[in-house]
C-alpha positions as CSV (number, residue, x, y, z in Angstrom):
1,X,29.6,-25.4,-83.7
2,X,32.3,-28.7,-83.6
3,X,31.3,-29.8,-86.7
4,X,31.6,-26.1,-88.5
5,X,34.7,-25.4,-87.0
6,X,36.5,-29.4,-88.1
7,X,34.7,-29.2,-91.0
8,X,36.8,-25.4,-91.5
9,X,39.4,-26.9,-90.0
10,X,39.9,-30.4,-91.9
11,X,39.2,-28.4,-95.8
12,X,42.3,-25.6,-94.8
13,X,44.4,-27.9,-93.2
14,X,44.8,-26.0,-90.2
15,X,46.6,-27.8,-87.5
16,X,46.8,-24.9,-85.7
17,X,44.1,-25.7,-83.1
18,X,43.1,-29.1,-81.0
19,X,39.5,-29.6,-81.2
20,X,37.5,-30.9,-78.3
21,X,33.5,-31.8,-78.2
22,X,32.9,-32.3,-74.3
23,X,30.1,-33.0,-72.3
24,X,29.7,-31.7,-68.3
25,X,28.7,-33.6,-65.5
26,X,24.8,-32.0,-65.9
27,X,24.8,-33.5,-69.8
28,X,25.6,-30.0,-71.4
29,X,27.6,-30.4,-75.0
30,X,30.6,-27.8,-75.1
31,X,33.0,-26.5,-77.7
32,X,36.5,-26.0,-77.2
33,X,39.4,-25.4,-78.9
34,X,42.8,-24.9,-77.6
35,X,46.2,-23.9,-79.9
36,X,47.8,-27.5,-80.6
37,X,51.4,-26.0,-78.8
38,X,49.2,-26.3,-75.7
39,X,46.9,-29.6,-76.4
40,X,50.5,-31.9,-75.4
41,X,50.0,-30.2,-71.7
42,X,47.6,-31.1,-69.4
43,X,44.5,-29.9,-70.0
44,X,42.0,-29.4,-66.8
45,X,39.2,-31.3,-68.0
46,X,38.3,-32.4,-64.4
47,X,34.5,-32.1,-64.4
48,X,34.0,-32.5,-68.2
49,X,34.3,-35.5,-70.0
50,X,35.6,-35.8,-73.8
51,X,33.5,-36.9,-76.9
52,X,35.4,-36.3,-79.9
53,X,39.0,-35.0,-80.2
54,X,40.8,-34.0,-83.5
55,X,43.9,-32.9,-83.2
56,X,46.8,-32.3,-86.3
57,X,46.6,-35.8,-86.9
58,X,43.3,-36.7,-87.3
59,X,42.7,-32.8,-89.6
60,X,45.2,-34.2,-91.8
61,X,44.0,-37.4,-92.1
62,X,40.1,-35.6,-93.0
63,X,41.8,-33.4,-95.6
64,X,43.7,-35.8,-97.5
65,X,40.8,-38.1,-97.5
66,X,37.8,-35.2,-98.5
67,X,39.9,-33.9,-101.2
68,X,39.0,-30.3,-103.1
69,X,35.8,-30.9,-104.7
70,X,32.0,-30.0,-104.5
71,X,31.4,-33.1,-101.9
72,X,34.4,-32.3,-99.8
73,X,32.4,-30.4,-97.4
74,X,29.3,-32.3,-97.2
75,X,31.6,-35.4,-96.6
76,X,33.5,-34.1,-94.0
77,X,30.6,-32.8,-92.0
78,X,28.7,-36.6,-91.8
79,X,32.2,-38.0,-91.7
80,X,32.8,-36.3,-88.5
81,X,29.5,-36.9,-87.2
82,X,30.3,-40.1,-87.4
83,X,33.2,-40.0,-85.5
84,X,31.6,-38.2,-82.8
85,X,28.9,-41.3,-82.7
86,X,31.4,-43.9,-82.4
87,X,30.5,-44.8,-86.2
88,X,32.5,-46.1,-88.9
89,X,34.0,-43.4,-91.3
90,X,32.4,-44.0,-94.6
91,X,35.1,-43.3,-97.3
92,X,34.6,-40.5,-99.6
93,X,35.1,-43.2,-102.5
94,X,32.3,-44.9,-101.6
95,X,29.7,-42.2,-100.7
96,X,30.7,-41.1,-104.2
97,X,30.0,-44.5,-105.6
98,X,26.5,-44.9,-103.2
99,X,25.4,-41.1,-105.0
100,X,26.3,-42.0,-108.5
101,X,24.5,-45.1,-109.4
């Protein structure tokens, strides 16, 4: 469900929502999303623990870089599971230049 909704997210350009992957104190993965107006106030995350975070920043960032084309998607979605395992970002450039050859 993270992934979909960046994914969504990063190809519109909407900065209109923070984006949170959390995990609980029993190991549970959670979904949330909160407006970004709200995001800059505290947020009770007391017994949950944050994974991955993009916020207006970070969409931006994904758009520019993913572009409007038939790989934009399928980039985006490994590109922000990379993210979310502490990877390295591959650029879209070079998955591009990896799938070419």
């Amino acid at each position: 469900m993270f992934v979909a909704a960046v994914t969504h997210s990063c190809l519109t350009n909407d900065q209109t929502k923070v984006h949170y992957l959390l995990e609980s104190h029993d190991g549970m993965k959670k979904y949330l999303f909160v407006p970004a107006l709200v995001s800059y106030r505290e947020i009770d995350l007391i017994n949950d623990r944050i994974l991955c975070k993009f916020d207006h920043n970070m969409i931006d960032k994904f758009h520019i870089e993913a572009g409007n084309d038939e790989l934009s998607e399928k980039w985006l979605e490994g590109a922000i599971q990379q993210v979310i395992n502490g990877e390295e970002v591959m650029s879209k450039e070079r998955v591009e230049s990896l799938y070419s050859k």
